[in-house]
N, C-alpha and C positions, 0 to 999 in steps of 0.2 A: 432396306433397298429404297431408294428415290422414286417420287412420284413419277409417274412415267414410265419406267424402266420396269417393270415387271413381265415376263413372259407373255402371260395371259394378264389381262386388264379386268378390275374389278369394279370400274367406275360406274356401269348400270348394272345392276342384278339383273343375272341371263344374258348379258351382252358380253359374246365371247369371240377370239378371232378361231380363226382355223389355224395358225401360224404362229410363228414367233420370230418373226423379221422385225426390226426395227422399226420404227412407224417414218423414221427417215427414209428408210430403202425404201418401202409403198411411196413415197411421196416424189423420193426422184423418179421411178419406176413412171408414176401417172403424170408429174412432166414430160418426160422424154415421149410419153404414150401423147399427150395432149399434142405436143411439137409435131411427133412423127406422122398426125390428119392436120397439120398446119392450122391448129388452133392458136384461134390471137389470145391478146395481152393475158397471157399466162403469168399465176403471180401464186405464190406459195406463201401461207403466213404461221408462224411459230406461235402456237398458242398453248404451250406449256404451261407458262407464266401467267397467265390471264385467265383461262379456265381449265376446268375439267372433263369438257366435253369432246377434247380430241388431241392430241398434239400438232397435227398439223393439216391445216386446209389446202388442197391445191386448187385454185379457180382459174378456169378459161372459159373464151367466149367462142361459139362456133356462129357460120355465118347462113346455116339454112338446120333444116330438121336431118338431112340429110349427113351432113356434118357431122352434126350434137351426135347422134346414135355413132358414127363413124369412130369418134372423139372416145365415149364411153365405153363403147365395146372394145375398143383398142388398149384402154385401160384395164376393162376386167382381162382383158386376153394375155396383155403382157406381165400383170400380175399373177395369173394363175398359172401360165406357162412356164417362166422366169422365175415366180417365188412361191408357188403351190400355194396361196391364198385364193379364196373367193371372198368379194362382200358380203360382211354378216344382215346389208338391208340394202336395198337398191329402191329408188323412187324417180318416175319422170317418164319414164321410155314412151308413155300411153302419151306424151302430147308433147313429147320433145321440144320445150322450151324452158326445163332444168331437169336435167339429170343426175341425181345425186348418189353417189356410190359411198353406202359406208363401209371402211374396214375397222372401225373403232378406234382406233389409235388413228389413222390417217381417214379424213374424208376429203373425198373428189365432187366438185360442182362443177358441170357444165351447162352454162347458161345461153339461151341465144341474148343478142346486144341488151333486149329492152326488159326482161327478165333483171339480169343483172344488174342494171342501171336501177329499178326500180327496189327491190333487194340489199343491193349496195351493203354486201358482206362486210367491207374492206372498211366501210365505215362504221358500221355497226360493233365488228371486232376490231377498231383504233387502237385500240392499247396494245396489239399483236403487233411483232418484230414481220414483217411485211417484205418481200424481194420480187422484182419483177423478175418476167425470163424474155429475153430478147428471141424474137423470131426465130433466130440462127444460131442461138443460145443451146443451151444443154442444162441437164440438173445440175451437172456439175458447177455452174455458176454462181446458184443458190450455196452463201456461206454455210450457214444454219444447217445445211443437210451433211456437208461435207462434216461436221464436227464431229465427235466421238460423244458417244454414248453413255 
């Protein structure tokens, strides 16, 4: 079986999901979550290829603390409701200016602006296949996610 593609993931010892959704699904799943509390430049990056520590990142920026919490819970809500997953680690909520939700296979950053900026994932992980999501946008816009498994 291909890296990636195993049911349950065995890339950290004790790092397990609840699920067995595609790390695609989770990833449009916390777009569409990101979009639906109108979080800005939403961007999804493919990081199969480049490392081992996730498949795919979804990162948005919210525009108060009020937001950020709005943003992530709406995440973990529509993933567990939707695809019976919870995060196997969550970090941030105590000062909501990054929210990090992990589901192993897919992790979710919500950052306020200067967080992000300072962090600058996007450059950090350059060698990742990268897609923004337009405002008005959907996951479905995202190539990468749409592809088969």
């Amino acid at each position: 079986m291909a890296r990636g593609r195993h049911p349950i993931p065995t890339r950290t010892k004790g790092k397990k999901r609840t699920g067995q959704n595609p790390a695609s699904t989770l990833a449009a799943a916390a777009v569409d979550a990101c979009l639906s509390k109108k979080g800005r430049d939403v961007a999804v990056m493919d990081l199969r290829t480049v490392s081992g520590v996730a498949d795919f990142f979804v990162i948005c920026t919210g525009d108060s603390d009020v937001q950020i919490k709005a943003i992530a819970d709406a995440i973990k809500e529509v993933i567990k409701d939707d695809l019976g997953e919870r995060p196997w680690h969550t970090e941030g909520y105590d000062h909501l200016q990054w929210v990090l939700l992990d589901y192993v296979d897919m992790v979710a950053h919500v950052f306020n602006e200067e967080r992000r900026a300072f962090y600058d994932l996007e450059r950090l992980w350059g060698d990742a296949l990268m897609e923004t999501v337009a405002e008005n946008g959907s996951a479905a816009d995202v190539t990468f996610l749409a592809e088969k498994a």
